[in-house]
DSSP file (Angstrom, degrees, kcal/mol; ACC not computed):
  #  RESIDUE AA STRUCTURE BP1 BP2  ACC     N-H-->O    O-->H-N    N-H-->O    O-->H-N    TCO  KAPPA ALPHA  PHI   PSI    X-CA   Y-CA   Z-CA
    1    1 A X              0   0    0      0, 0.0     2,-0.1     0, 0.0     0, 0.0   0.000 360.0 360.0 360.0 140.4    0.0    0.0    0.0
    2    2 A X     >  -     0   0    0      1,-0.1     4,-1.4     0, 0.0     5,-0.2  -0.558 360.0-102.5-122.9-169.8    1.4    3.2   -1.1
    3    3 A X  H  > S+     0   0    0      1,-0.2     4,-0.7     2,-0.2    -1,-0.1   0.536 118.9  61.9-104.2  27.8    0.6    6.5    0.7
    4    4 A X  H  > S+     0   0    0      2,-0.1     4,-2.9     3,-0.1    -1,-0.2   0.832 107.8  51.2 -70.0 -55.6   -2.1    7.5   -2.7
    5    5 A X  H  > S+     0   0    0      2,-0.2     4,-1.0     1,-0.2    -2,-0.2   0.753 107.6  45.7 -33.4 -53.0   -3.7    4.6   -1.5
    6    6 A X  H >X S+     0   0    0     -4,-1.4     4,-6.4     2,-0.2     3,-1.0   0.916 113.6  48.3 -53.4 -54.8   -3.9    5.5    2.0
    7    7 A X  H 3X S+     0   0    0     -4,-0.7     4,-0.8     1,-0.3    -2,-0.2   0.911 105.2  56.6 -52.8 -35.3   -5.1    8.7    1.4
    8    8 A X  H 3X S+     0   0    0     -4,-2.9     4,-1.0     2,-0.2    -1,-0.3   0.681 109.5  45.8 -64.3 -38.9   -7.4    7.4   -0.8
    9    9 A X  H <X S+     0   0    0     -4,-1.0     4,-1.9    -3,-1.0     5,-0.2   0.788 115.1  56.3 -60.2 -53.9   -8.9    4.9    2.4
   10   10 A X  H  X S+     0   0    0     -4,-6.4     4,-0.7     2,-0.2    -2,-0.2   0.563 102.0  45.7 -69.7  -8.7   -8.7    8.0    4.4
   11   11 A X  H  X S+     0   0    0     -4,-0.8     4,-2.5     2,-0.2     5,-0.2   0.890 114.5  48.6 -96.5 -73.7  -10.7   10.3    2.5
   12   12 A X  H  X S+     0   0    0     -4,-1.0     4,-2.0     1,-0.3    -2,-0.2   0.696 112.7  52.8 -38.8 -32.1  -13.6    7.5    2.0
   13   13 A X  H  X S+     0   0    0     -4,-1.9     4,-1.4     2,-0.2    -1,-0.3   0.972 111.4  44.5 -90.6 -63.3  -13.2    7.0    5.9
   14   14 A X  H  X S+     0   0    0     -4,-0.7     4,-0.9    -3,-0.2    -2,-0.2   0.757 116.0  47.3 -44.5 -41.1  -13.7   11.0    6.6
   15   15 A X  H >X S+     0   0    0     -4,-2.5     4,-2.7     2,-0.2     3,-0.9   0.972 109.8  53.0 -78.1 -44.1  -16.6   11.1    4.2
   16   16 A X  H >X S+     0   0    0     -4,-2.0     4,-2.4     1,-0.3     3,-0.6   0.828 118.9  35.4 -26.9 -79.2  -18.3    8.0    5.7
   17   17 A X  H 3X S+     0   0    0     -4,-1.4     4,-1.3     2,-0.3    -1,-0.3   0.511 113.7  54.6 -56.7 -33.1  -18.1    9.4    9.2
   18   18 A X  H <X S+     0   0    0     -4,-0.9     4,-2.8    -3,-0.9     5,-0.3   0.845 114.6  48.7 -55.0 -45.7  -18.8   13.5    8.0
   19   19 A X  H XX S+     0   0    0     -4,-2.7     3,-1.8    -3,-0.6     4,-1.4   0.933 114.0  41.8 -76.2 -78.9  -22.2   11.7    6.3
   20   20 A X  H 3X S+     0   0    0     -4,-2.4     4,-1.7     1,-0.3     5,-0.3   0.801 122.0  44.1 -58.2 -36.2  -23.2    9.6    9.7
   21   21 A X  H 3X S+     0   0    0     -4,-1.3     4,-1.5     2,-0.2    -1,-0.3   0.905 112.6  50.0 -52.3 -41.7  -22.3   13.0   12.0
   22   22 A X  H <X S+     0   0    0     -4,-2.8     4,-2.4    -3,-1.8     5,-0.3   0.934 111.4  48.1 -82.1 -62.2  -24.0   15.1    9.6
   23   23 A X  H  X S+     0   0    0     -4,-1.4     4,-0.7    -5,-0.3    -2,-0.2   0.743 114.3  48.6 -62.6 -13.3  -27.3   12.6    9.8
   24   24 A X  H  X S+     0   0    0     -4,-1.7     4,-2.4    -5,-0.2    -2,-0.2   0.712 113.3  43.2 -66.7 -41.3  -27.1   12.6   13.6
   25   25 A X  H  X S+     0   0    0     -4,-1.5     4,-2.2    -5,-0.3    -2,-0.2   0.960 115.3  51.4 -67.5 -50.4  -26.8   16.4   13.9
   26   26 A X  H  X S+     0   0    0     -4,-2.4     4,-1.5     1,-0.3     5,-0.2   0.849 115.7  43.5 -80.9 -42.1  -29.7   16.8   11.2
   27   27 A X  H  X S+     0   0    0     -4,-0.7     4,-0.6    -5,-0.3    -1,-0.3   0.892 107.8  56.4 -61.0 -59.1  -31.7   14.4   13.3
   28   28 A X  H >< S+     0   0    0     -4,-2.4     3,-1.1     1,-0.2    -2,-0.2   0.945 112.9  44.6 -28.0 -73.6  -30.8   16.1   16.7
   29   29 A X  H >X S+     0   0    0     -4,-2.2     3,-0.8     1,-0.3     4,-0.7   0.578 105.3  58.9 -40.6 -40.4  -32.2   19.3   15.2
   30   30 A X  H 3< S+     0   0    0     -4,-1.5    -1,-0.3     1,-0.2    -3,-0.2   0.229 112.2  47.9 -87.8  11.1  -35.5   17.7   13.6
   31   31 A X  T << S+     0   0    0     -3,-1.1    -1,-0.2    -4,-0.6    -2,-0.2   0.407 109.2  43.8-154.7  12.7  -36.2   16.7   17.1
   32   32 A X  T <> S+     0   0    0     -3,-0.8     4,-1.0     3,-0.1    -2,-0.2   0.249 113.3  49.0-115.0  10.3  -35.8   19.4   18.9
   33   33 A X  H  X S+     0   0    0     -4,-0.7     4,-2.7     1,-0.2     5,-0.2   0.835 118.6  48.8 -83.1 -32.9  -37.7   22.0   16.4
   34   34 A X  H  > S+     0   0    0      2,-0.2     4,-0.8     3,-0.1    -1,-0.2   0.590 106.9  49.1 -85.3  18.1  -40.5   19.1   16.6
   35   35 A X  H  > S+     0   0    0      2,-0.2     4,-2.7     3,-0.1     5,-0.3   0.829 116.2  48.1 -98.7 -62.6  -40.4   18.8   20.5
   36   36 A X  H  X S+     0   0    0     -4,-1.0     4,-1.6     1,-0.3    -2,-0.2   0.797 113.1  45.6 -49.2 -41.4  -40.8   23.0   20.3
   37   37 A X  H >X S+     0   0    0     -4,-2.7     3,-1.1     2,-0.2     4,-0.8   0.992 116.3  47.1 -72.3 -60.5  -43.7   22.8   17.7
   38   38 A X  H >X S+     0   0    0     -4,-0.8     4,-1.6     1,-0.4     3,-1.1   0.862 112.9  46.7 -51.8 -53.6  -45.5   20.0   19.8
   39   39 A X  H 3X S+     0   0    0     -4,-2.7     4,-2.0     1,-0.2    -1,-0.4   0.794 109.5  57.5 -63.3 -28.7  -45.1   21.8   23.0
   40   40 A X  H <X S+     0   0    0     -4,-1.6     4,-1.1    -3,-1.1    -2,-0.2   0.523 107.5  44.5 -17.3 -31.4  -46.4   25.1   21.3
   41   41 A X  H <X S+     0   0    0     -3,-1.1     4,-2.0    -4,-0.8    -1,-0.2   0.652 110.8  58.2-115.2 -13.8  -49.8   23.4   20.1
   42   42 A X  H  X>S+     0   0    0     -4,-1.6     4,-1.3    -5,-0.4     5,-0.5   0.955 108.8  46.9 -43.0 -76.5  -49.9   21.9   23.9
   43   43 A X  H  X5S+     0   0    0     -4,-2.0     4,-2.5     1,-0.2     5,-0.2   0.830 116.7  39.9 -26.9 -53.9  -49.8   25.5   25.0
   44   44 A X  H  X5S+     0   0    0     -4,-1.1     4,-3.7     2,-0.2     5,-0.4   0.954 107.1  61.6 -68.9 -54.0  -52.5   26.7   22.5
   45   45 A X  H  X5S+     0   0    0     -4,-2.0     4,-2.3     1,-0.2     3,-0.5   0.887 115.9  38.1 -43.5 -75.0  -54.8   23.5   23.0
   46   46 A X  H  X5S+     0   0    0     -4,-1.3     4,-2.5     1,-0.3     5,-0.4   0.887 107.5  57.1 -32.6 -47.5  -55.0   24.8   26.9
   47   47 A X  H  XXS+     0   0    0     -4,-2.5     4,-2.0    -5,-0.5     5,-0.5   0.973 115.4  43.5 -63.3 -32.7  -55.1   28.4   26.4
   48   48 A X  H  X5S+     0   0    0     -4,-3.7     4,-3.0    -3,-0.5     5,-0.2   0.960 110.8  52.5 -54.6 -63.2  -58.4   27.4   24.2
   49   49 A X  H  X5S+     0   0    0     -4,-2.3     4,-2.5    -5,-0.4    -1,-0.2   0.717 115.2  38.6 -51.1 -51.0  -59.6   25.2   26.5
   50   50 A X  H  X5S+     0   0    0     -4,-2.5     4,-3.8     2,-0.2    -1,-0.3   0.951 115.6  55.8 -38.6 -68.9  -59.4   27.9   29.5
   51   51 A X  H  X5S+     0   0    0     -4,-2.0     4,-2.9    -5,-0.4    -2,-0.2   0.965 100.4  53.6 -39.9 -74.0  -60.5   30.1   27.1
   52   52 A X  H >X<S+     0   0    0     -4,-3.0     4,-1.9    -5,-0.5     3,-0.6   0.939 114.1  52.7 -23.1 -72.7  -64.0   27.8   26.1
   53   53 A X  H 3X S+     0   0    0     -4,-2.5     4,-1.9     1,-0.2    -1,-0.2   0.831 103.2  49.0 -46.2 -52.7  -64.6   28.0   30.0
   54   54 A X  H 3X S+     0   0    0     -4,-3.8     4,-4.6     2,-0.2    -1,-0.2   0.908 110.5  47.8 -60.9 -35.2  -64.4   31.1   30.6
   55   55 A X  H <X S+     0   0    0     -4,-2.9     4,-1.9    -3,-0.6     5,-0.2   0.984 115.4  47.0 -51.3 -74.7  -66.8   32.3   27.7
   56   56 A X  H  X S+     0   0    0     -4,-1.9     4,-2.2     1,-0.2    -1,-0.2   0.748 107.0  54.7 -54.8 -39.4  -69.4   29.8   28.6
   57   57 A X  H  X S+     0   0    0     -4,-1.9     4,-2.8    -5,-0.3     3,-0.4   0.994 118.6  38.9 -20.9 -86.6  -69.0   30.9   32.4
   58   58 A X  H >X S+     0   0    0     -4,-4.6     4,-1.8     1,-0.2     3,-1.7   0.878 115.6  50.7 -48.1 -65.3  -69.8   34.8   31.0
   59   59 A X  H 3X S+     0   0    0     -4,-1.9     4,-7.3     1,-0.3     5,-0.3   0.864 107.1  51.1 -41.0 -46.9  -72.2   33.8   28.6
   60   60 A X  H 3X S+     0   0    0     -4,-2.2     4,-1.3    -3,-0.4    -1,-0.3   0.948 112.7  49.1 -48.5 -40.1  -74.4   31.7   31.1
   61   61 A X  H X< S+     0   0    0     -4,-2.8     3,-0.8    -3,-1.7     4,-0.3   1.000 111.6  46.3 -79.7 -51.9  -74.5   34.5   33.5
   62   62 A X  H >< S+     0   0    0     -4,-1.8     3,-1.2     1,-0.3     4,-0.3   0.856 113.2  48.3 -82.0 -39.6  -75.5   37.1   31.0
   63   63 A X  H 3< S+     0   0    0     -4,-7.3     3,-0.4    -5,-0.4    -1,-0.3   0.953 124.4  33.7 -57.8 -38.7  -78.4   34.7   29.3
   64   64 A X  T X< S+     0   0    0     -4,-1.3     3,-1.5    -3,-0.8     4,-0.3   0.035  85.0 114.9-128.6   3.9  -79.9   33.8   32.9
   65   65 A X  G X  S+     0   0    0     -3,-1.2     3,-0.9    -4,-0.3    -1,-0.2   0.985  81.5  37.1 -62.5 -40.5  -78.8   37.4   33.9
   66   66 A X  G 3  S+     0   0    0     -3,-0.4    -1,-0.2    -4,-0.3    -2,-0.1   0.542 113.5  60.6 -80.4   7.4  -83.2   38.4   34.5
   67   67 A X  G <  S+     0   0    0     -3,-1.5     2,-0.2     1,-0.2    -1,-0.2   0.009  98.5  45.1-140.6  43.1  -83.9   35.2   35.8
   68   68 A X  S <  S-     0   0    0     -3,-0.9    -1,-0.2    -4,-0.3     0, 0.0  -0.749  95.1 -85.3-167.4 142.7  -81.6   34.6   39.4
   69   69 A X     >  -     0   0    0     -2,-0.2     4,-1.8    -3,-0.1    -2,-0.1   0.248  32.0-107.1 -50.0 159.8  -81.3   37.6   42.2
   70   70 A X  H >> S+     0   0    0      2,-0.2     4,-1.4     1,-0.1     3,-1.2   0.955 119.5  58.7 -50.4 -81.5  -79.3   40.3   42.3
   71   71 A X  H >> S+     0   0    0      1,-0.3     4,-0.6     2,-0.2     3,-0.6   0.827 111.2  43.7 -21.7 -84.7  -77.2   39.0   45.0
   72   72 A X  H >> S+     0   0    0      2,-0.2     4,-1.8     1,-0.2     3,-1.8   0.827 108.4  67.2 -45.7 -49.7  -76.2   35.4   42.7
   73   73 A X  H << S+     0   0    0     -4,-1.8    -2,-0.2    -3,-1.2    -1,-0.2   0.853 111.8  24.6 -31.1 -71.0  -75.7   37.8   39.8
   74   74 A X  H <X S+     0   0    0     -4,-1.4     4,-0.6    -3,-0.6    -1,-0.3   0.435 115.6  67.3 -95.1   9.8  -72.9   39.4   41.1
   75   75 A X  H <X S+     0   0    0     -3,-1.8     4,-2.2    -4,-0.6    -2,-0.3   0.865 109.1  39.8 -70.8 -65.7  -72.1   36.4   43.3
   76   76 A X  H  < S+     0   0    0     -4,-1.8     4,-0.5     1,-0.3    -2,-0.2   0.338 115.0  50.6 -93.3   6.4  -71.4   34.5   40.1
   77   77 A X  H  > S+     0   0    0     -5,-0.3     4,-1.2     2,-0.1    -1,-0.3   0.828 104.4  56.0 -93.1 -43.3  -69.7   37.2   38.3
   78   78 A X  H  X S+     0   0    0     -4,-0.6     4,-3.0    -3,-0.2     5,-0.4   0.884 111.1  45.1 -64.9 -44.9  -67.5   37.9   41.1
   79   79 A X  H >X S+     0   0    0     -4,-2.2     4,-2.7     1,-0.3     3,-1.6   0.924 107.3  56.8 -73.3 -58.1  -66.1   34.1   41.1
   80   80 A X  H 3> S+     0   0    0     -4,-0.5     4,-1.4     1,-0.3    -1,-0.3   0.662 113.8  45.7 -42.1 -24.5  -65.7   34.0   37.1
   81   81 A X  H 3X S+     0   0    0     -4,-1.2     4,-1.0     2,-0.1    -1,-0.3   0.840 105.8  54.5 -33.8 -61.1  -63.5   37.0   37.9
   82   82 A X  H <X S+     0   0    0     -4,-3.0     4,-1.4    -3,-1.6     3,-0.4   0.880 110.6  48.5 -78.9 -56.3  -61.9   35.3   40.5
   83   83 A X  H  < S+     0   0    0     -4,-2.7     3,-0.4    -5,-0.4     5,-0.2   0.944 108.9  51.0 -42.1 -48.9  -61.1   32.5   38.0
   84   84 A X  H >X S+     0   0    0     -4,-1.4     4,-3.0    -5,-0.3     3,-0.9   0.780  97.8  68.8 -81.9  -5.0  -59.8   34.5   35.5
   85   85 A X  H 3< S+     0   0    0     -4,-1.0    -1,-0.3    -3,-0.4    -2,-0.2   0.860 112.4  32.8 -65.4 -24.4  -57.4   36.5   37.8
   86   86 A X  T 3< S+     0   0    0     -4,-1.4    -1,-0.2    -3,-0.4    -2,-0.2   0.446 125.9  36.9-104.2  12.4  -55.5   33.8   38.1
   87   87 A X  T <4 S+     0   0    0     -3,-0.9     2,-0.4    -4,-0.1    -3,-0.1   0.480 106.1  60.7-127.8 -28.0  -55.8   31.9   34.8
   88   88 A X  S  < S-     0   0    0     -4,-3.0     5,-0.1    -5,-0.2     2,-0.1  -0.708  87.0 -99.3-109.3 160.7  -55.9   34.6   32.2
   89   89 A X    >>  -     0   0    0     -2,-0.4     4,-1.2     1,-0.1     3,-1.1  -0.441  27.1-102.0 -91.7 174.0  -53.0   37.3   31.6
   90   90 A X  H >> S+     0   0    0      1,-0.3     4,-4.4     2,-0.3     3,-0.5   0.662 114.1  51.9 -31.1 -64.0  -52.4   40.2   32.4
   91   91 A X  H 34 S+     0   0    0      1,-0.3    -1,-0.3     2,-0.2    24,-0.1   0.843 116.3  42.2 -72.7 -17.5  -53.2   42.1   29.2
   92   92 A X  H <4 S+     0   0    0     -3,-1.1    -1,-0.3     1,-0.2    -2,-0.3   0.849 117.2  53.8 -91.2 -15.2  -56.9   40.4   28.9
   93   93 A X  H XX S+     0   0    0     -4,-1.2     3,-1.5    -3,-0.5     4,-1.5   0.918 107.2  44.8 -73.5 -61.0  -57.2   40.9   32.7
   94   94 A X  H 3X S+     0   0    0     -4,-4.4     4,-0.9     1,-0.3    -2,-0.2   0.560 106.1  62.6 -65.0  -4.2  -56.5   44.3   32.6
   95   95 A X  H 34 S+     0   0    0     -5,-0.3     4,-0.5     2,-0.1    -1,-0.3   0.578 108.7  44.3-108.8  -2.3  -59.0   44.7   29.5
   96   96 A X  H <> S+     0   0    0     -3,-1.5     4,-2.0    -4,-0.2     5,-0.3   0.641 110.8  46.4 -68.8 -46.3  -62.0   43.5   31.8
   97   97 A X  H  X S+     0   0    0     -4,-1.5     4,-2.5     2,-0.2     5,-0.4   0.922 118.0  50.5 -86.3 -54.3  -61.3   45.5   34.9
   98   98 A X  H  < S+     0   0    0     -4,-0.9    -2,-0.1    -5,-0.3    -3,-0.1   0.967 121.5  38.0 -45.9 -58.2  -60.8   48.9   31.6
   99   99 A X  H  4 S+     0   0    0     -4,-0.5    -1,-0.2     1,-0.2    -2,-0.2   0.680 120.6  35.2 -88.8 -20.3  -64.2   47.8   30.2
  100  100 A X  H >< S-     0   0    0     -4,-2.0     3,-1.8     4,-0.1    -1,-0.2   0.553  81.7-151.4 -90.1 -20.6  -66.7   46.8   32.9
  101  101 A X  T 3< S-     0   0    0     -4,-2.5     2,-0.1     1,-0.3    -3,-0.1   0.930  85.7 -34.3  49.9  65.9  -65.4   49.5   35.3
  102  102 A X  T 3  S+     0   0    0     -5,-0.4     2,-0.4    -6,-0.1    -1,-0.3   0.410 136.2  76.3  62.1  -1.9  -66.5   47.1   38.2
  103  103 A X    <   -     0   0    0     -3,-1.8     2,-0.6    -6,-0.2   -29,-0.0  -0.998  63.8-149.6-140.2 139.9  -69.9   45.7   36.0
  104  104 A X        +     0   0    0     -2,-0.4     2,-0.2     5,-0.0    -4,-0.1  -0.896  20.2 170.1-118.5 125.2  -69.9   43.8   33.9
  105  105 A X    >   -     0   0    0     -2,-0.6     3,-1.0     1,-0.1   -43,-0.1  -0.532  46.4 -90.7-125.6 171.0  -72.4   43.9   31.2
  106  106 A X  G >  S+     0   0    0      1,-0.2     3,-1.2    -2,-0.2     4,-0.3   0.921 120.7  47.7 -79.1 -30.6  -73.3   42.2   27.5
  107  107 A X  G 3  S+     0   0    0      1,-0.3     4,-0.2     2,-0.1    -1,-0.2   0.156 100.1  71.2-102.2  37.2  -71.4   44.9   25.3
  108  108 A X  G <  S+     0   0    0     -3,-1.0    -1,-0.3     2,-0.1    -2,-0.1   0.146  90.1  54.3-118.8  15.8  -68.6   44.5   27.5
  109  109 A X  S <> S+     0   0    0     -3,-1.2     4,-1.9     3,-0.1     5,-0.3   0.476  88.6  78.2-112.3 -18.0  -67.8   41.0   26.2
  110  110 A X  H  > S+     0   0    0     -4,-0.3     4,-1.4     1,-0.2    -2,-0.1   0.967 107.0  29.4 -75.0 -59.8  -67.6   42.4   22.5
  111  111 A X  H  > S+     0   0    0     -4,-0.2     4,-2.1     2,-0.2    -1,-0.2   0.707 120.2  53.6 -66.4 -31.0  -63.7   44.0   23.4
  112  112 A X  H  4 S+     0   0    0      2,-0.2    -2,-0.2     1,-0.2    -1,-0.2   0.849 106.9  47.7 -90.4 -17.7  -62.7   41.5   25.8
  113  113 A X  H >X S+     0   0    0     -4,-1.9     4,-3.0     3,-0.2     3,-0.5   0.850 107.7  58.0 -75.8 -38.5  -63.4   38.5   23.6
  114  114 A X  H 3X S+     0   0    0     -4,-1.4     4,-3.1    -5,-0.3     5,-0.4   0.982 108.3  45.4 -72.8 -48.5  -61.4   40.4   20.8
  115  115 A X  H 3< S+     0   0    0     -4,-2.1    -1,-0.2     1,-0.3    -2,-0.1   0.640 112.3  55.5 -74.6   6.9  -58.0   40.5   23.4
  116  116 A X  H X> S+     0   0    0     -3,-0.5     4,-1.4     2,-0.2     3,-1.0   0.863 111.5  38.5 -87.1 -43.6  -58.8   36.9   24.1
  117  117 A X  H >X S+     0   0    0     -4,-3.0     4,-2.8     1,-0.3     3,-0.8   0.984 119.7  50.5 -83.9 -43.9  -58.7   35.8   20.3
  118  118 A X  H 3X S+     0   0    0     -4,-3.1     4,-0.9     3,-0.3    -1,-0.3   0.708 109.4  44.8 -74.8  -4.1  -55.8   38.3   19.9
  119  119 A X  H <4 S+     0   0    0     -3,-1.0    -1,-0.2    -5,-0.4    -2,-0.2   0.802 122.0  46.3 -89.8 -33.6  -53.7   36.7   23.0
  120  120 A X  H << S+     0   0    0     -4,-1.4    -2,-0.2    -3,-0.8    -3,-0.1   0.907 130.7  17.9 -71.2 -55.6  -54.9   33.0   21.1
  121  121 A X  H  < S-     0   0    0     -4,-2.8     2,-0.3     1,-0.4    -3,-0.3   0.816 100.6-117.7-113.6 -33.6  -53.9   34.1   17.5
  122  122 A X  S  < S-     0   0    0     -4,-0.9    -1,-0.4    -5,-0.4    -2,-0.2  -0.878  73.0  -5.0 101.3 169.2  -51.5   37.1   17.4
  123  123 A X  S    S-     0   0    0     -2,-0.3     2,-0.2    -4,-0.1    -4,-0.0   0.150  74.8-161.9 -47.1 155.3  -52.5   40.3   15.8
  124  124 A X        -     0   0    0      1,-0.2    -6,-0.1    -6,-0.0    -2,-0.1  -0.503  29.9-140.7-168.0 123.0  -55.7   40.5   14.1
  125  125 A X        +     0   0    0     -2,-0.2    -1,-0.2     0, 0.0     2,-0.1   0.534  66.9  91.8  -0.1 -61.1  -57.5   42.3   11.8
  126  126 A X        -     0   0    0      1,-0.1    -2,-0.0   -12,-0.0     3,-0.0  -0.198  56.3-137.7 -68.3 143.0  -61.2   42.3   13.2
  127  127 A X        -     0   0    0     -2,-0.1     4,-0.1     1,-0.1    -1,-0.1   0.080  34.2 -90.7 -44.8 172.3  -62.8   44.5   15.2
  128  128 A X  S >  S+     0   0    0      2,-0.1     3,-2.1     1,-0.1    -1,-0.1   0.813 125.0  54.8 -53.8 -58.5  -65.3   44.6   18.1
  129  129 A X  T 3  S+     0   0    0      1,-0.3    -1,-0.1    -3,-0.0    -3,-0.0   0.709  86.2  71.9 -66.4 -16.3  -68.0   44.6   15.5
  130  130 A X  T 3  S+     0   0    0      2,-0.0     2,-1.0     1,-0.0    -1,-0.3   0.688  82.0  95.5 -56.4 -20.2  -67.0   41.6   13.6
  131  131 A X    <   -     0   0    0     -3,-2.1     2,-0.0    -4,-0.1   -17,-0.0  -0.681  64.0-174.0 -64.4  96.1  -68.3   40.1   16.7
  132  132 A X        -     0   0    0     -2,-1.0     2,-0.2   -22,-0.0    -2,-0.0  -0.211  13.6-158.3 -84.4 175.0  -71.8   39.1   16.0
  133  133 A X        -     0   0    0     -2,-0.0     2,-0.4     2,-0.0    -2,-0.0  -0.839  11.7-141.9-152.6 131.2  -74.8   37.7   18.2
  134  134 A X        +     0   0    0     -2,-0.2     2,-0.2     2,-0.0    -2,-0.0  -0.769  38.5 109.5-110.9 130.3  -77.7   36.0   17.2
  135  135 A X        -     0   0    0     -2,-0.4     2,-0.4     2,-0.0    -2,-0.0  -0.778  66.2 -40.7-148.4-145.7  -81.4   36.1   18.5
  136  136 A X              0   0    0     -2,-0.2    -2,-0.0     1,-0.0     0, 0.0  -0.954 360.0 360.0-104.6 132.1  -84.6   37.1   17.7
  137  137 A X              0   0    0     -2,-0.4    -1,-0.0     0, 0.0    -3,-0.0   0.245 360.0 360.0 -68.1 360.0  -85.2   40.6   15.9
């Protein structure tokens, strides 16, 4: 064996071993960007889920708002409050407390629903008034 020959062993040996490093690294990477994505849509599935609860919480009290006492009214307002201080952040908290000014009312859901979807999604486009409601005329 002469030392073209070697070299020649040694270069095939270098790429062998660059190609298995290079599919281990590539691999590393593709599995920690998909650990990051997975935990990301974890996050989101909760924040919905919270999210769900609370809406249906407000909404129940505000259909039922003319047909349970005063007293329960603001009984059950006060604890759906109580939930979301400790569950929702800051900015959507602070965008409850801005818009009911201590009551809370049906066109007071219209803005606070919008900093929920925006806390959920990101920026967004709509309005308060893209928020529709359906009944009877």
């Amino acid at each position: 064996m002469d030392f073209l020959d070697l070299l020649k062993d040694l270069n095939w040996l270098w790429s062998f071993l660059g190609g298995i490093l290079a599919y281990f690294i590539t691999k590393k990477i593709d599995l920690n960007l998909g650990s990051k994505a997975k935990k990301d849509e974890e996050i989101r599935e909760i924040k919905r889920k919270r999210y769900e609860e609370f809406i249906e919480a407000i909404e129940s009290i505000l259909s039922r708002k003319g047909d349970i006492p005063e007293e329960q009214y603001f009984k059950e307002w006060n604890l759906v409050y109580a939930k979301a201080y400790i569950t929702v952040p800051d900015e959507v908290l602070r965008k409850i407390k801005k818009e009911t000014g201590g009551f809370f009312d049906a066109n007071s859901r219209k803005s606070i629903y919008l900093e929920i979807r925006k806390d959920m999604i990101g920026e967004t486009d709509l309005a308060e008034d893209d928020l529709c409601y359906f009944g009877k005329s």
